[in-house]
C-alpha positions in Angstrom: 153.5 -155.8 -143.2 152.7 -156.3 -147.0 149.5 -155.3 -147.6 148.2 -158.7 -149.6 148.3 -161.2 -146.8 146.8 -164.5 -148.7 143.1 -163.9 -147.4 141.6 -167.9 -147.6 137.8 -167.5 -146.6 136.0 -170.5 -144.8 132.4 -170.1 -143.9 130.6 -172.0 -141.4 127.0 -172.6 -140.5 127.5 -173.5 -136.9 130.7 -173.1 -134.5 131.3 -173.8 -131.2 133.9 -170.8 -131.5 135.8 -169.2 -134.5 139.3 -168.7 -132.1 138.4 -172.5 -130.8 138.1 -173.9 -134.4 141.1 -171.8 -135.7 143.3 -173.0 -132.5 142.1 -177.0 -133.7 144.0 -176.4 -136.7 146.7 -174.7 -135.6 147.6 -177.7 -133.2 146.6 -180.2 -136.0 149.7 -178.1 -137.9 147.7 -177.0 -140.6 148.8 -173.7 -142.7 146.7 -171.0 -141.1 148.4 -168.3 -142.3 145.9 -165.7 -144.0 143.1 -168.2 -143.0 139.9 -166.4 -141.8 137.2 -168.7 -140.5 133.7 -167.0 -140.3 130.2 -168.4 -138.4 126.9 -167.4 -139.0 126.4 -168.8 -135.2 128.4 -169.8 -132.5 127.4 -171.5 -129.3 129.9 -171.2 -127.5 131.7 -167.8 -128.3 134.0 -166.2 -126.3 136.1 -162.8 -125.6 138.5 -161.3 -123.0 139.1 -163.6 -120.3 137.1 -166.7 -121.7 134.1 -164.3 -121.0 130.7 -165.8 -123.2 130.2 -163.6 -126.5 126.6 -163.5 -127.4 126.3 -165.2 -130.9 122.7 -165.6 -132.4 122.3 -165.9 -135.9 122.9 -162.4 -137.6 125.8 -161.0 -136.1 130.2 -161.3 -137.9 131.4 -163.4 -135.9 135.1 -164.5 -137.5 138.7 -165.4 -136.5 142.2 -164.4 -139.4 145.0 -165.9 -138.3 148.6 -164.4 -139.4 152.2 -165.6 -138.8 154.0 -163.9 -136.3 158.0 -163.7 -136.1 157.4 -161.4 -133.4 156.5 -157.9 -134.8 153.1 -158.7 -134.0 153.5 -160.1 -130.3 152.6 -157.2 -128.2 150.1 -156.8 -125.4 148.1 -153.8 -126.5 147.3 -155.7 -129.9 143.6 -155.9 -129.5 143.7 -151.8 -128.5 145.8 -151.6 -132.1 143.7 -153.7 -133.8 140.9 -151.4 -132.3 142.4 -148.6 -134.3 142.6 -149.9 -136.8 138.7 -150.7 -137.3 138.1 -147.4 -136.0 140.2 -145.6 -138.6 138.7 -147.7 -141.7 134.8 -148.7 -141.2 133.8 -144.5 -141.7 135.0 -145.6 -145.1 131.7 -147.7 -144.9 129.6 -144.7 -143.0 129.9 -146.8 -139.5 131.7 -144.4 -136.7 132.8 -146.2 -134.1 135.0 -145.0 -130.4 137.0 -147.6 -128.5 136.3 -148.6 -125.2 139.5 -150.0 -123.6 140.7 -152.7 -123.8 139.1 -154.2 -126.6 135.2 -153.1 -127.5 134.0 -151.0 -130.0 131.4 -148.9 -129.3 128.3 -147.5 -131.7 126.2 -144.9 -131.0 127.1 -145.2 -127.5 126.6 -148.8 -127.1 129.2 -152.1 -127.4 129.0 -153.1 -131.2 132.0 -155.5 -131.2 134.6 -157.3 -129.2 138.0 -158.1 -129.9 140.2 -161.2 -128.8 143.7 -161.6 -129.6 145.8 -164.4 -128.6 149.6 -165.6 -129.5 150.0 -169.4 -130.7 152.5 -171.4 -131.6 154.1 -168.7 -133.8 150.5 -166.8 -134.8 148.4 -164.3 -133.8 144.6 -164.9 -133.9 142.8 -162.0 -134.1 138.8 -163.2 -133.4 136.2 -160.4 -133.6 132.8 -160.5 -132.7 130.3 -157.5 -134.3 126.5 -157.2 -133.6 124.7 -156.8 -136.8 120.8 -158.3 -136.6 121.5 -161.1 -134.0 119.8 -160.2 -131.1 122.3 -158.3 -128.9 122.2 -158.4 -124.4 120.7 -155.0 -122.6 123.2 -152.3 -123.5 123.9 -153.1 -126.6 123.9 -152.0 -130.3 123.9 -153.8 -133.6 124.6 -152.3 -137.2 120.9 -153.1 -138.3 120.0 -153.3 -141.6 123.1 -153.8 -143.1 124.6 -157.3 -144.9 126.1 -159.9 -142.8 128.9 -160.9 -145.4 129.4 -157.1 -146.2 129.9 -156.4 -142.3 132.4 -159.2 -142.2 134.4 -157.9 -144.9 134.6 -154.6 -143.8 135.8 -155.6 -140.3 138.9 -157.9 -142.1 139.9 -154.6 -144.3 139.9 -152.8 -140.7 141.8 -155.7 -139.0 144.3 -155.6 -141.9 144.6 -151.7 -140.9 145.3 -152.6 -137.6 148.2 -155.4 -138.3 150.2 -152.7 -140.5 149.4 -150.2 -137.8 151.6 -153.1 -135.3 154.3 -153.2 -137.2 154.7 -149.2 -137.4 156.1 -146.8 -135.4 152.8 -146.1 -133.7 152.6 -143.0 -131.4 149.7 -145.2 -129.4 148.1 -142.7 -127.0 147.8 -140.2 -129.7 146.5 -143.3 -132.4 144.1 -143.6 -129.5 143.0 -140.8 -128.3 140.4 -139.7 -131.3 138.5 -143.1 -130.3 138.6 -142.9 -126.4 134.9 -143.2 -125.3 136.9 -143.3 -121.6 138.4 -140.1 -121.7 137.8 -137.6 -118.5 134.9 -140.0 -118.0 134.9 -141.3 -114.0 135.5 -144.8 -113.3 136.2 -147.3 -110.6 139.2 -149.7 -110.8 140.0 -152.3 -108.7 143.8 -152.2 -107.6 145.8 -154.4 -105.1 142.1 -156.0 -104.8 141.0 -152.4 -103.5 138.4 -150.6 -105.1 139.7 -146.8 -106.3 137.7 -144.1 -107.6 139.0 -141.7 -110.3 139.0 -140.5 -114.2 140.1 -141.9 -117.1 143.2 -140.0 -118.6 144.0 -141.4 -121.9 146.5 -144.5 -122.8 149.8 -144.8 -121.8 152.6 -145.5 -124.6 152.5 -149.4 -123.1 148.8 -149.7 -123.7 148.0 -149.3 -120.2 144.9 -147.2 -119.1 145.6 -144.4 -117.6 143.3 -143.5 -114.0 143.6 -139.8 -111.7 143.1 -141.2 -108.9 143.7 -138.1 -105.9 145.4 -136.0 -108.3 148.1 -138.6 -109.3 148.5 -140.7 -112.6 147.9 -144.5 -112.2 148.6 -147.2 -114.8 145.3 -149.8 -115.3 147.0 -152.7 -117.3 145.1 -155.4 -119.0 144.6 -158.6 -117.5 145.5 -157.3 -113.7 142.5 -154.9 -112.6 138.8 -154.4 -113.1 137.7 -151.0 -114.6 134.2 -150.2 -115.2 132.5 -146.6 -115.3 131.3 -144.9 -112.1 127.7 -144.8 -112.2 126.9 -141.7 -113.0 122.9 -141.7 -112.0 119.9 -143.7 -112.3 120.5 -144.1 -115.6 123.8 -144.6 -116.0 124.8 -146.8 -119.2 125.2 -150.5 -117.7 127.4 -151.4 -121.5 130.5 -149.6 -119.6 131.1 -152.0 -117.3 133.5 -154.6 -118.3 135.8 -156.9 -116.2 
């Protein structure tokens, strides 16, 4: 993917949803290719499985949409995109792991979300990142630092991320430097059974990877609940994720 995708900036006060407002235009035909539609709010923000994403004032909240003749269609391409924010924003001092499927984690805590979804030909790419908004119990934001600035660094790691779709990825080992699962224990819910065991890595098909008795089992996206076994009284609640 060439590098200088026609970036076109539009800035909102208020949104119900970036991904909402940039699916309106999509289905009203307009050219959204290269479009990226920011909020300073939204109220009615979403992630992974429609879930509600937090979205006070002071926090990126955006949405780039990019033509898609396929190369990008893939169903680990939030865990790419992932990557690809992870290998660029220490270029801006912010370190961040990957929680799979699709959070970023700071300092231990969820920082951002990621939601990708295939329309009509285009990928949307929304991302959520805590800044100074006010952020739910087991959370983190990147105080102190500029809104706008946030924003832009996030698009320069999403752009990462697109090229990183269209190469000849070696996922598990592009992931594996990021994994805030790895060896970590964690209860999945398979065949609507509950399963304890540790998190191995990432399968080549984006697919979590679970010991579970001693043999390798595959936790794909969008089938099973996987959340961290409590670990103690004090056991970081921001792991658990459905």
């Amino acid at each position: 993917m060439s590098l200088e995708l026609p970036f076109r900036i539009e800035t909102f006060e208020t949104l119900s949803s970036t991904q909402d407002e940039m699916r309106a235009k999509l289905e009203r035909n307009e050219n959204i290719h290269g479009l990226v539609i920011r909020a300073l709010e939204q109220t009615s923000g979403r992630g992974q499985r429609s879930r509600d994403w937090h979205s006070s004032k002071g926090g990126s909240y955006q949405t780039l949409a990019v033509r898609d003749d396929g190369a990008l269609n893939k169903p680990f391409a939030a865990i790419v995109i992932a990557i690809g924010l992870a290998q660029t924003l220490p270029e801006y001092g912010i370190q961040v792991g990957i929680k799979w499927p699709n959070d970023l984690h700071y300092k231990n805590k969820k920082v951002a979300g990621i939601l990708c979804e295939f329309i009509k030909g285009h990928l949307l790419v929304g991302i959520g990142m805590n800044v100074n908004n006010d952020v739910p119990e087991g959370a983190v934001g990147l105080r102190g630092l500029d809104v706008e600035g946030v924003s832009n660094f996030v698009l320069a790691g999403v752009q990462r991320g697109l090229e990183l779709l269209t190469s000849n990825l070696d996922l598990p080992s592009a992931f594996a430097p990021y994994d805030v699962l790895k060896d970590k224990p964690v209860s999945v819910l398979l065949d609507k059974k509950e399963e304890q065991g540790v998190a191995r890595g990432l399968h080549e098909s984006g697919c979590l990877l679970v010991e579970i008795v001693g043999t390798l089992q595959q936790v794909c996206q969008g089938a099973e609940r996987v959340r961290l076994k409590p670990l103690g009284s004090d056991a970081p609640s921001f792991f658990i994720t459905e």
